[in-house]
KEDO-755463 format. One line per field, with one value per residue: x negated, z negated, y negated of N, C-alpha, C, O, CB in turn; residue in three letters. Coordinates in steps of 0.2 Angstrom, whole numbers. Glycine has a CB too. Layout:
nu: (X:...)
nw: (Z:...)
nv: (Y:...)
cau: (X:...)
caw: (Z:...)
cav: (Y:...)
cu: (X:...)
cw: (Z:...)
cv: (Y:...)
ou: (X:...)
ow: (Z:...)
ov: (Y:...)
cbu: (X:...)
cbw: (Z:...)
cbv: (Y:...)
type: (ALA:...)
# end
This chain:
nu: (81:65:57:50:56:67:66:59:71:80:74:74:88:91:81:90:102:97:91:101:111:102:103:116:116:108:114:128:122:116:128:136:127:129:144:145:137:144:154:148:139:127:118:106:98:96:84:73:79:83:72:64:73:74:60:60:68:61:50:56:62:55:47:57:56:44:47:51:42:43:35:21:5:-5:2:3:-10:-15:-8:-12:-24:-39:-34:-45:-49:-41:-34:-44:-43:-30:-31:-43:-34:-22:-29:-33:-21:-15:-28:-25:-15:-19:-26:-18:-9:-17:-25:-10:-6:-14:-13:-2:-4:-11:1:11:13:19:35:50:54:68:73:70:70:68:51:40:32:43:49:36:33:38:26:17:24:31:18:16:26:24:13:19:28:22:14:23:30:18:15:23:23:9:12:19:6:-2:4:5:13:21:29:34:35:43:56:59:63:77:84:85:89:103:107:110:120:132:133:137:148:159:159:165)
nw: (-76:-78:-88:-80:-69:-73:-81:-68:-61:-70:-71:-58:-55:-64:-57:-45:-50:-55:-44:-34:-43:-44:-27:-26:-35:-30:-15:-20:-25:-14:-5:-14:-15:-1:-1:-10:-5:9:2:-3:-14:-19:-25:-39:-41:-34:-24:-31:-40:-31:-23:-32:-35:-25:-23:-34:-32:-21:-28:-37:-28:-19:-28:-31:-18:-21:-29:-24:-14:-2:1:-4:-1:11:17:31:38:29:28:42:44:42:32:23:22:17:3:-3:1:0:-15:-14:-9:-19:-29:-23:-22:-32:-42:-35:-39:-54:-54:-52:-61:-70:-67:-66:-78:-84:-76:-81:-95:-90:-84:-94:-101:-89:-82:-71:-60:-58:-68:-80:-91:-93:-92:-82:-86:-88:-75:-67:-71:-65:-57:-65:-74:-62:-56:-66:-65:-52:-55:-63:-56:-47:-52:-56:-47:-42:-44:-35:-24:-21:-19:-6:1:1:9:18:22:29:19:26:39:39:32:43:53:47:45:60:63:55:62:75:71:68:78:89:80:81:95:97)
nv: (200:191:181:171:169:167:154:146:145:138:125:123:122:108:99:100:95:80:76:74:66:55:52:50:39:29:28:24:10:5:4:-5:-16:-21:-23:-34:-45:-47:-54:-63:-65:-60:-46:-49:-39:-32:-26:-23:-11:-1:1:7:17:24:30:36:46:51:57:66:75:79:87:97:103:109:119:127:130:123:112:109:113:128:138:141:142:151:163:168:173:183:197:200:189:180:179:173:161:157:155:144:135:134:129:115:109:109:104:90:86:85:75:64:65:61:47:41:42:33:21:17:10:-1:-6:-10:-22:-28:-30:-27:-39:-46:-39:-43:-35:-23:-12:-11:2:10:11:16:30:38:43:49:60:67:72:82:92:93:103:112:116:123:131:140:147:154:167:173:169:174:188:186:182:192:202:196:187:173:162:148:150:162:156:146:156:163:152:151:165:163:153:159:168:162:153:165:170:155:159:170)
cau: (77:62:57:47:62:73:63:59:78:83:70:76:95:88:80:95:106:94:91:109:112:100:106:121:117:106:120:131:120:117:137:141:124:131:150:145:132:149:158:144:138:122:116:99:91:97:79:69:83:83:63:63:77:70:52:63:73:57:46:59:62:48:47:60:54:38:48:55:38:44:32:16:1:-8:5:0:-17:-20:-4:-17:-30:-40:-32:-50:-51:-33:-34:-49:-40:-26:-32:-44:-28:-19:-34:-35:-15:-16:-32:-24:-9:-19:-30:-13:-5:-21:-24:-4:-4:-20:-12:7:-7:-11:8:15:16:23:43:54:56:74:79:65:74:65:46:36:30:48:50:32:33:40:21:12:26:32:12:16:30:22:11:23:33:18:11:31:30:11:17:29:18:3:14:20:1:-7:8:3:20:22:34:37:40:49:63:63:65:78:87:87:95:109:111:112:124:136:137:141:155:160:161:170)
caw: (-73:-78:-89:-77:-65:-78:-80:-63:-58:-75:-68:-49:-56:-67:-51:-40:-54:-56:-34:-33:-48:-39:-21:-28:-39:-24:-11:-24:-26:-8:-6:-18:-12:4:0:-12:0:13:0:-2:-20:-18:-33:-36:-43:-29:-19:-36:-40:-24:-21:-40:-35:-17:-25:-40:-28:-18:-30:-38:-23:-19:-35:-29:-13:-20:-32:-17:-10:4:2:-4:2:19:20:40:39:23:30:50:42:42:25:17:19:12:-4:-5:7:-5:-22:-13:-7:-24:-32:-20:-22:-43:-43:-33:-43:-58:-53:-50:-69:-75:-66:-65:-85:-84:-76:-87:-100:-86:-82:-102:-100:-85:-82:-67:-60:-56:-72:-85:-99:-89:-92:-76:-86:-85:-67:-65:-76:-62:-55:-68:-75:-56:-54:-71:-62:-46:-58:-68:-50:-41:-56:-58:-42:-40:-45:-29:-17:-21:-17:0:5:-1:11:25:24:29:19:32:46:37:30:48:55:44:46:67:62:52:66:81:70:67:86:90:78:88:101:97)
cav: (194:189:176:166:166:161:145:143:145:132:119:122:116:103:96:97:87:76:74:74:61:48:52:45:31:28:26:18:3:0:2:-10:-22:-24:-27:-39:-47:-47:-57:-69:-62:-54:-44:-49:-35:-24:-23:-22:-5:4:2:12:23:27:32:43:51:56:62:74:78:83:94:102:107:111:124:132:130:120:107:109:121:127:144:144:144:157:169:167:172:190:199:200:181:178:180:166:156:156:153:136:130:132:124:110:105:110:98:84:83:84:70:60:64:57:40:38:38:28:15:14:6:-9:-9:-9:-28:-30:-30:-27:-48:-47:-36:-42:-29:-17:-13:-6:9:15:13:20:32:45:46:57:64:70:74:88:92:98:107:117:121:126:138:146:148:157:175:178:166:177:194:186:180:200:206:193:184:166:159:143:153:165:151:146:163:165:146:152:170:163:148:162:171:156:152:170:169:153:157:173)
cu: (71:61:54:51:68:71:62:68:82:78:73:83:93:87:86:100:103:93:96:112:108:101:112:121:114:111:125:127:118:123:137:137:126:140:149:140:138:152:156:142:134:119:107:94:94:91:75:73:81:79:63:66:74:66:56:64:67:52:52:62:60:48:50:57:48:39:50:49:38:38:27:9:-2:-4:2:-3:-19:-15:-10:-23:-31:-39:-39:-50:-45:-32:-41:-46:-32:-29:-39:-39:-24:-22:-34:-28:-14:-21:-29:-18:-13:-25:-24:-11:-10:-23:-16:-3:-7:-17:-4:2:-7:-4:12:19:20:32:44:56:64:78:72:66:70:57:44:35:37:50:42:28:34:35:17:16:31:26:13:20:29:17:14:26:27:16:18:32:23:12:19:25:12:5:15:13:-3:-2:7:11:20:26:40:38:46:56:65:65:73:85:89:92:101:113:114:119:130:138:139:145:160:163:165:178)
cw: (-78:-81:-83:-72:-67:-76:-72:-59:-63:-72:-60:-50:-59:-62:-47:-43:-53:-50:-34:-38:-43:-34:-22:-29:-32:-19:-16:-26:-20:-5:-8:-16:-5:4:-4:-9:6:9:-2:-9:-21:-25:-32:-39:-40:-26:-25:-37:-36:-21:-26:-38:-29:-20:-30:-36:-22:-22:-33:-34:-22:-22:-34:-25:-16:-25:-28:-11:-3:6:1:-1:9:17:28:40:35:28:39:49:41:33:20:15:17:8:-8:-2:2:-11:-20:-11:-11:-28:-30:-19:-30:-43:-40:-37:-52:-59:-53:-55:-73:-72:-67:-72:-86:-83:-79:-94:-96:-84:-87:-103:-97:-84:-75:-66:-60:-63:-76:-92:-98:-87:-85:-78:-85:-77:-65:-68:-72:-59:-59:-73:-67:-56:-60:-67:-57:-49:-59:-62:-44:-47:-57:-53:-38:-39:-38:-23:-15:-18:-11:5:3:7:18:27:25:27:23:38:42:35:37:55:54:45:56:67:62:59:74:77:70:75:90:84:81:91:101:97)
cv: (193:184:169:163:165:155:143:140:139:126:117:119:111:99:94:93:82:73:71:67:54:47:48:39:26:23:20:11:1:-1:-5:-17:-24:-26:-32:-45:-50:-53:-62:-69:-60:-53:-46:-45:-28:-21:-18:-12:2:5:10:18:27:33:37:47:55:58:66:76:82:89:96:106:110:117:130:133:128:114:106:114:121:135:146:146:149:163:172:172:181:192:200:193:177:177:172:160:153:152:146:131:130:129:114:106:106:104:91:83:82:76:62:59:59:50:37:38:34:22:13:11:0:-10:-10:-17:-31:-29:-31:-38:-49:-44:-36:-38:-24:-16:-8:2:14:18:17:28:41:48:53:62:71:76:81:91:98:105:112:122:126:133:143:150:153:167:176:174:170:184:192:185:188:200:202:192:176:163:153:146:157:162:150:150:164:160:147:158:166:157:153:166:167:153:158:169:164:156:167:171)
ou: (73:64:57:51:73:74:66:69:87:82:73:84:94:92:87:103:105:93:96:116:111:101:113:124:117:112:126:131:118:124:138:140:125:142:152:140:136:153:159:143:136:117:104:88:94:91:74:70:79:79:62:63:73:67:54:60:68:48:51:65:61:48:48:56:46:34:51:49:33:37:25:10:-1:-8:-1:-3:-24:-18:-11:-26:-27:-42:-38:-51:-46:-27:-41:-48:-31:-28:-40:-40:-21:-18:-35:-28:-13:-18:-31:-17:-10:-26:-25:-9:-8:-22:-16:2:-5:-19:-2:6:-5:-3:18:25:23:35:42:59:66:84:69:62:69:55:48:36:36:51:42:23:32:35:14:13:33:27:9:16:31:17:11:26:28:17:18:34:24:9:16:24:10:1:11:14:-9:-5:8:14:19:29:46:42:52:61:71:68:77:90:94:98:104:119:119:124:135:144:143:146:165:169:168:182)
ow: (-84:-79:-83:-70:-64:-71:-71:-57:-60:-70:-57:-47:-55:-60:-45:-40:-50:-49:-35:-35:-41:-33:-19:-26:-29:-19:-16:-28:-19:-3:-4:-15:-3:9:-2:-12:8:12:-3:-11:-24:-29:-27:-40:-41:-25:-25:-35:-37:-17:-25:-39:-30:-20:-29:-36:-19:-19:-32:-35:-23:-20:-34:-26:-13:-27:-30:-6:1:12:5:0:13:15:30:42:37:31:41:53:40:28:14:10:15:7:-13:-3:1:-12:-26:-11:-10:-33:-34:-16:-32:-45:-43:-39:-56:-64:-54:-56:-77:-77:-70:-74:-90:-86:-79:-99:-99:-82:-86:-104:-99:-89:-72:-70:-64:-63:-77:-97:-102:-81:-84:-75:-84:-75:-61:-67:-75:-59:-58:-75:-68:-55:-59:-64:-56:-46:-57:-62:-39:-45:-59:-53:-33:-35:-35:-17:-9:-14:-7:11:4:12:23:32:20:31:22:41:43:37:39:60:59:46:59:70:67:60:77:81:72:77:95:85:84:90:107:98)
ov: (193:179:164:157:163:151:139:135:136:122:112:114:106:95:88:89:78:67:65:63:49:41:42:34:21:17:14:7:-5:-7:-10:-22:-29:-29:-37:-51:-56:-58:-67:-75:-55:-57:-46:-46:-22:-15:-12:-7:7:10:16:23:33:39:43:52:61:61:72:81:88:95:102:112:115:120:136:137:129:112:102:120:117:140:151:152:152:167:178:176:185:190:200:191:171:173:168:154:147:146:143:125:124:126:109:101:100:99:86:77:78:73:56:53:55:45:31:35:31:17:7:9:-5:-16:-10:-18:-36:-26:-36:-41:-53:-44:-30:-37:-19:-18:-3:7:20:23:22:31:46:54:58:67:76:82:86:95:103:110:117:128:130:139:149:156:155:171:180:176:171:187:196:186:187:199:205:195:173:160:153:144:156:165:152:148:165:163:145:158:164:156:151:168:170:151:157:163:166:155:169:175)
cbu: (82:61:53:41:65:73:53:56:82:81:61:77:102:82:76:98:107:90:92:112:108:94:108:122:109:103:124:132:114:113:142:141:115:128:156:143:128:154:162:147:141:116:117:96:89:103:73:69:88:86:56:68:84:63:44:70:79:55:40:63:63:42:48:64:54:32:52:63:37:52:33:17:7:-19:13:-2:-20:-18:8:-21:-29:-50:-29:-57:-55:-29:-37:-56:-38:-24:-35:-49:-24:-17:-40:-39:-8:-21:-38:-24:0:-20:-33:-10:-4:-28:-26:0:-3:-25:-13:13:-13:-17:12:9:13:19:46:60:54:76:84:64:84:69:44:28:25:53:50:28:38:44:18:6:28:32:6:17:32:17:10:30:39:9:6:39:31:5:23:41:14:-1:19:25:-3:-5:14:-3:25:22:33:33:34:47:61:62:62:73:81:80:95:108:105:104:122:132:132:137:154:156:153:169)
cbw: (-72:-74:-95:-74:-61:-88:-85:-60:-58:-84:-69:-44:-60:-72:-48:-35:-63:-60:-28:-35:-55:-38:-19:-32:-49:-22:-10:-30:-31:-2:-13:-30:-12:9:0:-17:3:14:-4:1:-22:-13:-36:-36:-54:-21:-13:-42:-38:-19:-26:-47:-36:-14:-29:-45:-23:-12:-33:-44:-20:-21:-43:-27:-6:-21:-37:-12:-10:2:0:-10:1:21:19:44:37:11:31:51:35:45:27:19:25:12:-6:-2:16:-6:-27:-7:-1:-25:-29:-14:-17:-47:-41:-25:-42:-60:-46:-47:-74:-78:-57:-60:-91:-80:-69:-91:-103:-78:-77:-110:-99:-79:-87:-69:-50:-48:-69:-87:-97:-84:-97:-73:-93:-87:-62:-66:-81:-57:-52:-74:-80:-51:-54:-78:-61:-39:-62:-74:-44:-39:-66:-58:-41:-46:-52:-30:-19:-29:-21:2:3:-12:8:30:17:35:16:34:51:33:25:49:50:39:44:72:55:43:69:83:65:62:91:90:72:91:106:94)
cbv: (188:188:177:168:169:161:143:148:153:134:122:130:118:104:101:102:87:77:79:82:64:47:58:45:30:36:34:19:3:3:8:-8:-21:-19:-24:-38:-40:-39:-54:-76:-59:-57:-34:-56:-34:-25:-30:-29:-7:4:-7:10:21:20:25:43:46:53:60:74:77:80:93:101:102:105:123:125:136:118:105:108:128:125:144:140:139:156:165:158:166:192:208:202:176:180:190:167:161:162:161:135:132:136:127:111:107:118:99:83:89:89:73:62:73:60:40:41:41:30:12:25:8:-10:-4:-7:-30:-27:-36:-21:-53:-45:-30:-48:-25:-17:-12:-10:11:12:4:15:29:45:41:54:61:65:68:88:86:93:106:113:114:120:135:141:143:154:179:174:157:177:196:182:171:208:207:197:185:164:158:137:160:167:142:142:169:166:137:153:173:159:139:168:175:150:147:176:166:153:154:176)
type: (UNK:UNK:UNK:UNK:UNK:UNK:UNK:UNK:UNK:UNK:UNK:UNK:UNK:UNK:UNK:UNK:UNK:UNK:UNK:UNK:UNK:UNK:UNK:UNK:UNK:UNK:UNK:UNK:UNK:UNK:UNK:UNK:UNK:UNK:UNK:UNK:UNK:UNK:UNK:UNK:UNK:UNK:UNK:UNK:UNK:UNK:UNK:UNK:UNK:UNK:UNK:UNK:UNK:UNK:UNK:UNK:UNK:UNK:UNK:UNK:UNK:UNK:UNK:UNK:UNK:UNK:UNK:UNK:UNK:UNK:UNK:UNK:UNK:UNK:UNK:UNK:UNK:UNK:UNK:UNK:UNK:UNK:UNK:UNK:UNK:UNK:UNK:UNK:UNK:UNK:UNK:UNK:UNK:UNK:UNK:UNK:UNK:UNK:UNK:UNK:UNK:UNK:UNK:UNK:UNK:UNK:UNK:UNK:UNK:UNK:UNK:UNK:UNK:UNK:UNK:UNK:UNK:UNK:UNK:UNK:UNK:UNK:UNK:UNK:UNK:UNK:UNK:UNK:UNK:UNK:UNK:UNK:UNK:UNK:UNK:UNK:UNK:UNK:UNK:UNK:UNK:UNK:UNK:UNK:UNK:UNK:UNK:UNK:UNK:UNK:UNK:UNK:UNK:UNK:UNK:UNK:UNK:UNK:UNK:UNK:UNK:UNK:UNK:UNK:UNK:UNK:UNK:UNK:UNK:UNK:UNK:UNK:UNK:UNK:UNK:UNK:UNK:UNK:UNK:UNK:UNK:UNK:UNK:UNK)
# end
């Protein structure tokens, strides 16, 4: 294997612990806010939490999907596209999701200096740049998974592969094959 698909494939579990970790905690903290809520006990730093945890859970999500290539990009359009003008069509479209996320890492640590002061209301222990802290390091994030990701994206758009069709090619197979099983 590959170094680059080591790290890719070490960063792609990292990710799904860490999904999977907030999906949890996630769920567990609207669980436990609505039976204490039931019993007339309302936590009061359940909205401030599960706002935080929400926005975590969806940007490393994201980062996932966007290591799996699921998320980011114009695959439709560049794979459509006449094979000479593909390869440019590619590399404006990996430019123009590479620049917007780097545009994102640097405002979004820009403003963890105007947020250093501030503190979570319902759980003053707790500074905002922590809670805000998932936007520019997320925005490296989509970085690192997009460039890990560029070697094998660049091979299927030469070959004029769609990867989004392809996955859902691929997700209709396996479902045609599962209800013929079924229904044997």
């Amino acid at each position: 294997m590959v170094l680059i698909d080591r790290i890719r494939l070490c960063l792609e579990k990292l990710l799904e612990v860490f999904s999977i970790f907030l999906l949890i905690a996630l769920t567990t903290i609207v669980l436990a806010a609505v039976v204490f809520r039931t019993l007339g006990a309302s936590l009061v730093w359940y909205d401030e939490v599960a706002s935080v945890g929400l926005a975590w859970l969806t940007f490393y999500g994201a980062c996932l999907a966007t290591l799996k290539r699921a998320h980011m990009g114009f695959p439709g359009i560049v794979a459509s596209a006449p094979s000479a003008l593909r390869s440019l069509l590619f590399i404006i479209s990996e430019i123009i999701v590479i620049g917007f996320f780097v545009v994102i890492a640097y405002y979004g640590y820009r403003v963890l200096d105007i947020l250093a002061w501030d503190r979570l209301v319902s759980l003053p222990s707790i500074s905002l740049t922590v809670t805000q802290s998932v936007i520019p390091i997320s925005a490296v994030l989509f970085i690192v998974c997009e460039c890990l990701t560029l070697p094998e994206a660049w091979k299927k758009m030469r070959a004029g592969v769609d990867s989004e069709h392809e996955a859902i090619e691929e997700a209709i197979r396996l479902a045609e094959e599962d209800l013929k099983e079924n229904r044997s």
